[in-house]
N, C-alpha and C positions, 0 to 999 in steps of 0.2 A: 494638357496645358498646365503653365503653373501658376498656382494661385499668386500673388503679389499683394502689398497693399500702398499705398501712393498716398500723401497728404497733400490736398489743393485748398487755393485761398478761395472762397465763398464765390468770387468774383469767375475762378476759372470754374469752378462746376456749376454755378447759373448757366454759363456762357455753353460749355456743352450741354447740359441739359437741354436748351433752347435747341441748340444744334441737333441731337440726337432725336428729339421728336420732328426736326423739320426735314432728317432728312431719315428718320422709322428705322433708325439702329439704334442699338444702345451705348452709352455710356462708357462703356471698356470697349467696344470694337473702335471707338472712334479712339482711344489710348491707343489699343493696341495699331491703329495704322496710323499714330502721331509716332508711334514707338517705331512703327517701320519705316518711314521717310526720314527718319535720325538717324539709324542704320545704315539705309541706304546714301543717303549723304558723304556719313561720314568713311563709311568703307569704298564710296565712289559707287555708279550703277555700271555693272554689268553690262556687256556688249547688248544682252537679247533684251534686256529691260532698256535701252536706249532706243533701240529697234522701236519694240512696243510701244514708246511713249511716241516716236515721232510718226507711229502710223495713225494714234492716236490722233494726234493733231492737226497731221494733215486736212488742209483744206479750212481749215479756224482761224485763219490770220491772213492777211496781205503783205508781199512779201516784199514790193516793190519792185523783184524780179521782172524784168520784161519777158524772160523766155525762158520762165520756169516751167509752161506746161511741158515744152519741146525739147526739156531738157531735166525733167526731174530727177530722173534716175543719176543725173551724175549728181547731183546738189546733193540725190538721198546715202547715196556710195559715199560720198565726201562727208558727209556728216556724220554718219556711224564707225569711219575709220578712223574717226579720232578718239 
């Protein structure tokens, strides 16, 4: 790893502080994967990280699909060739 050092306004390291004890990481892991979602943003995500996220998800939302169980695999082919 490389060291860095980063200047935040009081308000943004309260704010992760708070965060990092509620959720038992520290400080710079929660940087370093603000630093990775910027990354990935802005280079676009990858086929397999698209993948991931929507197996992720699945089943966490309503889709208003009527025949999405009997038909997921095309919805899920459709959505990761793009």
């Amino acid at each position: 790893m490389v060291r860095t050092q980063v200047q935040l306004t009081e308000k943004q390291y309260e704010a992760l502080k708070r965060l990092s004890l509620k959720e038992n990481i520290s400080v710079a892991e929660l940087i370093r994967r603000g630093v990775n979602e910027i990354l990935l943003s802005a280079e676009g995500m990858e086929k397999e990280e698209r993948t991931k996220r929507a197996i992720a998800a699945a089943g966490r939302f309503r889709s208003g699909v009527k025949d999405l169980s009997a038909n997921h695999d095309i919805y899920f082919t459709e959505a990761i060739s793009k």
